[in-house]
N, C-alpha and C positions, 0 to 999 in steps of 0.2 A: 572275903575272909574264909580261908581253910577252916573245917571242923577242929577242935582243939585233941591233938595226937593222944591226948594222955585219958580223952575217952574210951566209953566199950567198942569193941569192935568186933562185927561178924565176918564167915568164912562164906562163899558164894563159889559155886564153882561156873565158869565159864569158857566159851570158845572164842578163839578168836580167828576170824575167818577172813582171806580177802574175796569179796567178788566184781569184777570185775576193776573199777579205778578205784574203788570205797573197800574200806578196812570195817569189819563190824563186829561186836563183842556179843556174842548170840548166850541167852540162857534161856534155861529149863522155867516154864511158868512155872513149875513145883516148887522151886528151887527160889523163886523170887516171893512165890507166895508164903515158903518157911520161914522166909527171913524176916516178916511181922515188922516192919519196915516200910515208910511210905514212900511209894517206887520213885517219884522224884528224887526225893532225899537218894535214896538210893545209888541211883545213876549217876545223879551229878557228885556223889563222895566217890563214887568206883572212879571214874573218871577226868576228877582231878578241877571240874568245873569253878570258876573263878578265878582262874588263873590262866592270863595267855599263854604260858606253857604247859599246862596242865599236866606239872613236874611231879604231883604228888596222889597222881591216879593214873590211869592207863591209858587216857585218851591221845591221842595224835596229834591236837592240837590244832586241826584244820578244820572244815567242814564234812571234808570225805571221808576222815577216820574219827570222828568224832560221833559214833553211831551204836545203835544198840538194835537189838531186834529179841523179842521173848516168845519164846515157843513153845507151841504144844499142838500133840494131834487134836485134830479135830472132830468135832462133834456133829457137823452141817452135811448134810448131801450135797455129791459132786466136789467135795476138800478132803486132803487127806491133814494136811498140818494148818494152823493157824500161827500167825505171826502179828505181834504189836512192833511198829518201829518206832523206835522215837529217835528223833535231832539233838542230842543233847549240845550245849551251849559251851563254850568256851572262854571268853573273860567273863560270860553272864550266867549265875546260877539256874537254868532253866529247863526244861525239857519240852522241846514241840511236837505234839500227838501229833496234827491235824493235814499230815503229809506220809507219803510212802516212798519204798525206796527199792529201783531195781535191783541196781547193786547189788545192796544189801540181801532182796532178795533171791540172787544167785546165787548168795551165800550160805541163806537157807535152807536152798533148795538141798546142794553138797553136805551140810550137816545134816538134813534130815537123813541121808541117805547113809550116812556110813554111823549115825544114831540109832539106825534101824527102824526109823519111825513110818518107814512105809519099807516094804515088801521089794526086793530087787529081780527088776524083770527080763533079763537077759543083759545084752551089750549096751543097751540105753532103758536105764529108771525114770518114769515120769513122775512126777511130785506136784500133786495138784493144791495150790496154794489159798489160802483165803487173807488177805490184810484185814485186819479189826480194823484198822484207822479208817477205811473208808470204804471198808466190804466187798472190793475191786477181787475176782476171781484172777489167778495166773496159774501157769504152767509151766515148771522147769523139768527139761526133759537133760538128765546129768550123764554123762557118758561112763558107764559101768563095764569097763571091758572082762572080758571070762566070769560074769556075772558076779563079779566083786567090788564092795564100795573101793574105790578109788583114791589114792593118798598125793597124785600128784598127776601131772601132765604134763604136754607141751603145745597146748594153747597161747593162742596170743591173743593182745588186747592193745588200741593205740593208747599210749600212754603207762603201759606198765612192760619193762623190758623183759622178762621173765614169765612161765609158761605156766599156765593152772591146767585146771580139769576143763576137759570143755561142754558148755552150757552151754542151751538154746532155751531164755526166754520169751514166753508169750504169756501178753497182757490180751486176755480177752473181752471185746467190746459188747452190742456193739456201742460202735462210737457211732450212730448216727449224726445227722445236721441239729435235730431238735436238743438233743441231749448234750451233741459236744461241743455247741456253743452258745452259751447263755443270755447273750444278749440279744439273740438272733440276727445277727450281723456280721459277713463272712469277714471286716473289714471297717473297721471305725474312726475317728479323728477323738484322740485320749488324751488330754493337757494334763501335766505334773506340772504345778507351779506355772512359771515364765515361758514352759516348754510345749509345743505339740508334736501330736507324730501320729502319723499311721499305723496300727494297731490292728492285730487280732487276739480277741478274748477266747479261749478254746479250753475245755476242761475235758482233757484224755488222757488218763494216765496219771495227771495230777492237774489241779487247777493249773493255767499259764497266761502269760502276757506275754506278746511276742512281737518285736516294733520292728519296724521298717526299718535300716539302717541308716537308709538317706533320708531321713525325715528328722535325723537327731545329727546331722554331718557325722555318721559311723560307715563304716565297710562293712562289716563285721568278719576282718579278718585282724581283727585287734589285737593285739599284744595282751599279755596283762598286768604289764605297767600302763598301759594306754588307757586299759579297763580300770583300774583301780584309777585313773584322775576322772573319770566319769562317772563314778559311784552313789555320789550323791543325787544326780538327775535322775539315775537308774532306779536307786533305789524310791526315788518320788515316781517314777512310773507301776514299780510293785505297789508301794500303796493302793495309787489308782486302778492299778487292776482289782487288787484285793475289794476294792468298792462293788467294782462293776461285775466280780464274783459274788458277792457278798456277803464275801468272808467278815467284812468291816462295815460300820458306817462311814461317813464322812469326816473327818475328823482325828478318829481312832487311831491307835498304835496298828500298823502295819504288822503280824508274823514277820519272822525273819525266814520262813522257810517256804512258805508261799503265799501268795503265787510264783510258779516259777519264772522266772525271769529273762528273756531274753532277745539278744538284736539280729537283723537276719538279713543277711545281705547278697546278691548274686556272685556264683563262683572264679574269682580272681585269684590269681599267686601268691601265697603266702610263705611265711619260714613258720614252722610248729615248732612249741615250746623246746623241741630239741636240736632246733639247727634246720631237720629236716626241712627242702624246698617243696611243696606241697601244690601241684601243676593243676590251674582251672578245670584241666580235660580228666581230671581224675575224681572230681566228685561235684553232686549238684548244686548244695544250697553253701552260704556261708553261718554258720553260727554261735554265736558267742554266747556263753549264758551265765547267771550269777548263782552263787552257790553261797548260802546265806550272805555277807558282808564281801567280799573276795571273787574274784572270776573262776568258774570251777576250771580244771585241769582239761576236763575233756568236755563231757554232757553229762549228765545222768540220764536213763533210762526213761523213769517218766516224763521226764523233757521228753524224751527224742522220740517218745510216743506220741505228745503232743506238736510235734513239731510235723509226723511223719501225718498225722490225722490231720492237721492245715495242709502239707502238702498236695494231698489229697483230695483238697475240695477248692473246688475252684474261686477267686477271688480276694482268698486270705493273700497275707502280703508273702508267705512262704509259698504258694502256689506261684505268686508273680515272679520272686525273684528263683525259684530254682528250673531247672532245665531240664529234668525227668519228669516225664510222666505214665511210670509205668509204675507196678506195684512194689517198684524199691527205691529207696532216696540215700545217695551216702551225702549225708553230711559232714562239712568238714570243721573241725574243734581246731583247741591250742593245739592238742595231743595229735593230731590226726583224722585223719579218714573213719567215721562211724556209720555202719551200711545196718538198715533199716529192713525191714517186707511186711506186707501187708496183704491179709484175704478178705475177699469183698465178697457181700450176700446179693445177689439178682437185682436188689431195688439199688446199689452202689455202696449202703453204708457198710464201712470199715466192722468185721468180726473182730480178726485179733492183728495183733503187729506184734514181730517176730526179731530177739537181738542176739546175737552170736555173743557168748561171754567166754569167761576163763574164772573160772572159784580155785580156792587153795588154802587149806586149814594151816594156819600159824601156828596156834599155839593151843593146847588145852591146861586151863590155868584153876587154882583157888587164889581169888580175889579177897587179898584182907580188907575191907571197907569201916572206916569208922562208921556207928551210927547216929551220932549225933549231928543235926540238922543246922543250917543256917542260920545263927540268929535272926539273921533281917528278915529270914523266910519263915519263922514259925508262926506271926499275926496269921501272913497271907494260907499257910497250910491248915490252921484252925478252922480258917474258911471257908476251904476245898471243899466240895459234897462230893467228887469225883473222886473214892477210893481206891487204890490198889488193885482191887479185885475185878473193880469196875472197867476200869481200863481194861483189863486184862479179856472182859466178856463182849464188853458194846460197842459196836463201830461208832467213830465217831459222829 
């Protein structure tokens, strides 16, 4: 149930940014902090949450434009800006801290820059980033030609026909064996239900689960009609990962946003979401991955960070099935071809991994938002101890 129209309602102003497949509505932490408003409520009234169309707020109504990110310079050494992302929900009034988002951070990177919020340093501006959700350090380095923030480009990106600025993100590790995978196993046998499969559990970039393809009868050059009749096994496989991260107990409600999700299968032929014939000789691994409820479009970012970090070490099931083994991996999505790099420190473990994007500001908007809260949400907000403010300072 929508907030009732005929309440108070504040004015918010906001950006609306695409970076690279994700659409994300960026604000001023000032600006969320004046509005004395609990940030969930928040979000999900901007956004139109509760409704699969999310006809009566600004959201997109997918998972890739369904996004928010809140900003401000930062206060830490080695960061220039700080960013909270959050997942906001779509038939489901909710907001999921407890993930991050490349995308979206391409996006930030380009508004910080023509924000002013960092210093422009020739033909290319670096923006050294900090994520609160999980204190993950990145680096978008935004292409600022004749030392001017940027309003446009002709960058490309598979799956968006149309040209941004162009961005070079790096998520910096490292990503070690010890660190980037939890369970200490390049490679495990993971039962969802009735199901098993070969598995690797990897946390780079974002927590992930990432299954064998022929262990679940996949390719994973799936359609995503093919993917959406598989959903439910799928999604009993994120649970289990979420255990074996231990995001959850046994038992528990699974996130809808991670772990990341997805199947991986060696490079075969496929047609991409646009007709395109997409030739085995043209990229290494095959991947399909979930993006809350639905097959995302393309990959996300911290996916393909963790997918480039399994590639990378030998044993995991993305090492078995892809065919490069040098310090770049394109992976192939619905959308297309997604090309990867990766630098490595003398002992082998992964520093940072590196993704070619395209950012481009939409729109700069004042968001009328009602404030009045959710009924069914006001019990459970009584009982939050996690404020506004909060969010805003402590990684999660």
């Amino acid at each position: 149930m929508n907030p009732n129209p005929t309440e108070a309602m504040l004015d918010i102003a906001g950006a609306w940014v695409r970076g690279g497949t994700s659409k994300c509505w960026i604000f001023a932490a000032e600006a969320v902090e004046a509005a004395h408003l609990d940030l969930d409520v928040l979000l999900e009234n901007a956004l139109g949450s509760g409704d699969r169309r999310q006809v009566d707020g600004v959201g997109g109504a997918t998972s890739t434009t369904s996004k928010v990110a809140v900003v401000s310079r930062s206060a830490q050494p080695g960061a220039d800006v700080d960013y909270l992302f959050g997942q906001v929900g779509i038939e489901d009034r909710v907001v999921e801290w407890g993930s991050n988002c490349g995308n979206c951070a391409t996006a930030v990177g380009l508004y910080a820059v023509q924000e002013g919020l960092v210093a422009i340093e020739g033909e290319t501006t670096t923006v050294r980033l900090r994520n609160i959700n999980t204190g993950a350090a990145l680096q978008v380095a935004v292409a600022t030609p004749g030392g001017l923030a940027p309003r446009a480009g002709q960058a490309l990106v598979p799956g968006v026909g149309s040209g941004g600025v162009p961005v070079e993100l790096t998520f910096h590790g490292p990503f070690d064996f010890a660190g980037a995978f939890p369970t200490g196993q390049a490679r495990e046998l993971v039962r969802a239900g009735e199901v098993a499969a070969e598995a690797t559990i990897v946390k780079a970039g974002a927590p992930a689960i990432l299954i064998d393809a022929h262990s679940v009868g996949m390719t994973g050059t799936e359609s995503a009609r093919d993917i959406a009749g598989m959903l439910p096994m799928l999604t009993g496989f994120r649970a289990a990962g979420a255990v074996l991260h231990g995001l959850i107990q046994p038992g528990e409600p699974a996130p809808n946003a991670v772990p990341k999700t997805g199947v991986v299968g060696p490079a075969t032929d496929y047609r991409a979401s646009d007709g395109t014939l997409i030739r085995a000789q043209d990229y290494d691994v095959a991947v399909r991955m979930l993006s809350m409820h639905a097959a995302h479009p393309a990959i996300g970012l911290t996916s393909a960070v963790a997918v480039a970090t399994a590639a990378a070490t030998p044993g995991t099931v993305v090492h078995s099935s892809a065919c490069s083994r040098g310090n770049r991996l394109r992976i192939g999505t619905l959308s297309g071809v997604v090309e990867v790099e990766w630098t490595t420190s003398e002992d082998g473990s992964i520093e940072g991994v590196s993704l070619h994007r395209a950012a481009r500001r939409l729109a700069t908007a004042i968001l009328h938002v009602p404030t009045a809260a959710d009924p069914r949400l006001i019990k459970a907000a009584a009982g939050d101890s996690k404020a506004s403010t909060a969010k805003l300072a402590v990684p999660a």
